[in-house]
C-alpha positions as CSV (number, residue, x, y, z in Angstrom):
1,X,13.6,15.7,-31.4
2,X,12.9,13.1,-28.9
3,X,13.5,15.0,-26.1
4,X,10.7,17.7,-27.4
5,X,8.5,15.3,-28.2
6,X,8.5,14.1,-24.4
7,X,8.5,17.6,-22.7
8,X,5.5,18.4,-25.1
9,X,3.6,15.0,-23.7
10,X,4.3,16.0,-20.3
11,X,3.0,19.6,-20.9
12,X,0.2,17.8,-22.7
13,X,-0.4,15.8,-19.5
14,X,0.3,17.7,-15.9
15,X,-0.9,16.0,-12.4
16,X,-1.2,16.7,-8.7
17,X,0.0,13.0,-7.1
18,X,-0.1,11.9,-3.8
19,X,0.3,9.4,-1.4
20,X,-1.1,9.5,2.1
21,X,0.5,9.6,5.1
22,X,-1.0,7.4,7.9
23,X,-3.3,4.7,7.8
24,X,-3.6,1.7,4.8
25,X,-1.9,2.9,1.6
26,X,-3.8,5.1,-0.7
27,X,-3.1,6.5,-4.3
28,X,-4.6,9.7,-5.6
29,X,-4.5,11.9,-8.7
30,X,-5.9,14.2,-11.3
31,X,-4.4,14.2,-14.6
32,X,-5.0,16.9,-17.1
33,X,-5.7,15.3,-20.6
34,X,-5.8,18.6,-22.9
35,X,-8.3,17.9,-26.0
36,X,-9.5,14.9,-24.7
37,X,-13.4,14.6,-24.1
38,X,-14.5,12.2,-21.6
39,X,-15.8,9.2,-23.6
40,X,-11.9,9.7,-25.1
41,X,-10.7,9.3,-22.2
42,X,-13.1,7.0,-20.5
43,X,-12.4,4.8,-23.4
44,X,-8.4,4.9,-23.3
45,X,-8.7,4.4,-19.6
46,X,-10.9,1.1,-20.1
47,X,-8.1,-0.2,-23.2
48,X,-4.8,0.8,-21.0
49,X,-6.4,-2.0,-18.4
50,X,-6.7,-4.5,-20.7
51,X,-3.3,-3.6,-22.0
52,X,-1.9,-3.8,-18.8
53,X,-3.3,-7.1,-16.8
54,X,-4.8,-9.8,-18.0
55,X,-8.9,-9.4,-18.1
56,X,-9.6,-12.6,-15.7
57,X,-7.7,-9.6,-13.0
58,X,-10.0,-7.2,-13.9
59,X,-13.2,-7.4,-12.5
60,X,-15.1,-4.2,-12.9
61,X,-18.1,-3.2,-10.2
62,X,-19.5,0.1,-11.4
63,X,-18.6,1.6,-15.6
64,X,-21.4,4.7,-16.3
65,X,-20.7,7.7,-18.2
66,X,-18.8,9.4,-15.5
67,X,-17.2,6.8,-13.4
68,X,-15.1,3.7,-13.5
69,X,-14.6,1.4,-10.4
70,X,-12.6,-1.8,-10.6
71,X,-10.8,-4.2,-8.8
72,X,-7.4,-5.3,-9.9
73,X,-5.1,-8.5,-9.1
74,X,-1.4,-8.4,-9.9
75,X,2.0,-9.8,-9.0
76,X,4.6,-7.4,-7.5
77,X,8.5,-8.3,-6.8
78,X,9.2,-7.2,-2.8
79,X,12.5,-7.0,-1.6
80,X,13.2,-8.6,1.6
81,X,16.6,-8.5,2.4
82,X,19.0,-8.9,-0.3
83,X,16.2,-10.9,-2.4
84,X,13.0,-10.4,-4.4
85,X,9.9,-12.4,-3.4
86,X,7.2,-12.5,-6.4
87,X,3.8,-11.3,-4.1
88,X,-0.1,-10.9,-4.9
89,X,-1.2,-7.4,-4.8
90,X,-4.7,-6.7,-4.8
91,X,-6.4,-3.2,-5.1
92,X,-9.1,-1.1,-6.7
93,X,-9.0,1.7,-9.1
94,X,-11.8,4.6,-9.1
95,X,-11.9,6.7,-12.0
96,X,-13.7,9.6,-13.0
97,X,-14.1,11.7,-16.0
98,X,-14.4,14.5,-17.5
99,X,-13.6,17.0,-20.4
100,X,-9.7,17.6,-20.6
101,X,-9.1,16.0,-16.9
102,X,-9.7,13.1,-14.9
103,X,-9.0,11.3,-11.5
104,X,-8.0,8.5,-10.5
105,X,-7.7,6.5,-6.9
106,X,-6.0,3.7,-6.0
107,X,-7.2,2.2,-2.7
108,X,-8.0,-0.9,-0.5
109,X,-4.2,-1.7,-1.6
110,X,-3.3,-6.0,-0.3
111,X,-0.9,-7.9,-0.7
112,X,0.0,-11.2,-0.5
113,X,-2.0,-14.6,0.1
114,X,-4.3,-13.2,3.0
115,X,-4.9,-9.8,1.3
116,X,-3.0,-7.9,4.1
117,X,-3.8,-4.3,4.1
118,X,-1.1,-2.6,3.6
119,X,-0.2,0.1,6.1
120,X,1.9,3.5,6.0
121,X,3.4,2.7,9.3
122,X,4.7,0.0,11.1
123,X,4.2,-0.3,14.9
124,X,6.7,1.0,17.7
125,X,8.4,-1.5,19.7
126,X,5.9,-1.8,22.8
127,X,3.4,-1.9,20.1
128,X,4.7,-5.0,18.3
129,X,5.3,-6.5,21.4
130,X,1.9,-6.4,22.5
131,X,0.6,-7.6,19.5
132,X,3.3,-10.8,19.6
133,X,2.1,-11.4,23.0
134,X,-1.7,-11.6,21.6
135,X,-0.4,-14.3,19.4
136,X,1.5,-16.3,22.0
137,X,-1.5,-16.1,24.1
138,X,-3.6,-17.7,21.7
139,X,-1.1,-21.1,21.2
140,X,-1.0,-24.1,23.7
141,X,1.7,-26.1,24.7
142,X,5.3,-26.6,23.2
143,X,5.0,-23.7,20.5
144,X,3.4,-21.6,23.3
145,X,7.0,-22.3,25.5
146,X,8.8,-21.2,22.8
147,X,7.3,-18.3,21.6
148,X,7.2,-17.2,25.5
149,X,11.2,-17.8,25.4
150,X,11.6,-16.0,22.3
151,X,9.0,-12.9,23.5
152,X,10.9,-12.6,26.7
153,X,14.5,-12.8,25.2
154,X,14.8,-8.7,24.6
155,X,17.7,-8.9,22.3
156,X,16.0,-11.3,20.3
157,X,12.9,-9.8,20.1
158,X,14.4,-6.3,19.2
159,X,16.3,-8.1,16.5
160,X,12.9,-9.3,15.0
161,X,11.2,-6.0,15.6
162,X,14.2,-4.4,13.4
163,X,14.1,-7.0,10.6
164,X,10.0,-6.9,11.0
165,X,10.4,-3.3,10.1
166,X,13.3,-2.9,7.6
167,X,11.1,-5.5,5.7
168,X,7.5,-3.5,6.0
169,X,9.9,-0.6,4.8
170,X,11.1,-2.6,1.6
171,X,7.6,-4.0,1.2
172,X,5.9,-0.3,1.1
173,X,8.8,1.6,-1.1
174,X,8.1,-1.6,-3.5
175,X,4.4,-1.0,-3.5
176,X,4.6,2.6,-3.5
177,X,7.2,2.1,-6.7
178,X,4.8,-0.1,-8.3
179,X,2.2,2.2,-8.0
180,X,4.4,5.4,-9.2
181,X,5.1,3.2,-12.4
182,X,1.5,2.0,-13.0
183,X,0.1,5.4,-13.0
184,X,2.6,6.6,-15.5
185,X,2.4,3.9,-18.1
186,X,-1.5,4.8,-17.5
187,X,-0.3,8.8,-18.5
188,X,1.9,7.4,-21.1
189,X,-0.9,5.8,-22.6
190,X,-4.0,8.2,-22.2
191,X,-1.7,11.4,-23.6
């Protein structure tokens, strides 16, 4: 019974998902809300976010008939390594409505304490070094040596360009996970 119950929901509620491929994380998607009209789903959309963060993370920029914008802060578990580490993520949410369907955009998508974009790709090698060597530049003194030593020590450097980049690989799956599971409790509850 259960099991027909969930196949007629997801007939109920079909989508065309995606993420995007270069550039800072995005999330986009229509959903198809059969015999839903839009203030119905307009008004489920605005009681799923209170259900789901708390409303001092809310902070909504634009609500008309047609069109929801706002900005959400959360807390998301990335895996670095062999542990979790409880982060900030920060991101808004465009919606718009309409009879039987609506759309939905997750974008300007930071996380942690600075509000770092975050990005589909991490950079090559010659890339990152360049970019370490920027920062080096910019220190004086003892911490300027070291950084130097460390910069210039190849097998050292490649070892933190591999762990720099198995961690922006956790870091995105986890926020791309998060994301995947956000917009489906949001289906769950809109059906």
């Amino acid at each position: 019974m259960n099991r027909f119950l969930i196949l007629f929901l997801l007939i109920g509620i079909s989508a065309n998902a995606q993420f995007n491929e270069k550039g800072n994380l995005y999330y986009e998607e229509t959903i198809k809300a059969e015999a839903k009209t839009q203030l119905q789903i307009k008004e489920k959309l605005h009681e799923w976010l209170l259900a789901e963060f708390d409303p001092s993370n809310i902070k909504a920029s634009k609500n008309t008939e047609v069109e929801m914008i706002a900005d959400i802060s959360s807390k998301i578990e990335i895996k670095q390594g062999n542990a979790s580490i409880p982060m900030d993520i920060y991101f808004g949410i465009l919606s718009s409505f309409k009879d039987n369907e609506f759309s939905i955009q997750l974008s300007h998508i930071d996380i942690g304490p600075t509000q770092t974009p975050v990005k589909i790709n991490f950079p090559d090698f010659d890339a990152f070094k360049d970019e370490m060597q920027e920062t080096v530049n910019r220190l004086s003194g003892d911490a300027k040596a070291k950084n130097q030593a460390i910069l210039d020590d190849e097998e050292k450097i490649k070892s933190i360009y591999n762990r720099g980049l198995q961690n922006h690989d956790d870091m995105l799956a986890s926020v791309k996970e998060y994301i995947a599971g956000l917009v489906e409790r949001l289906k769950t509850y809109i059906k």
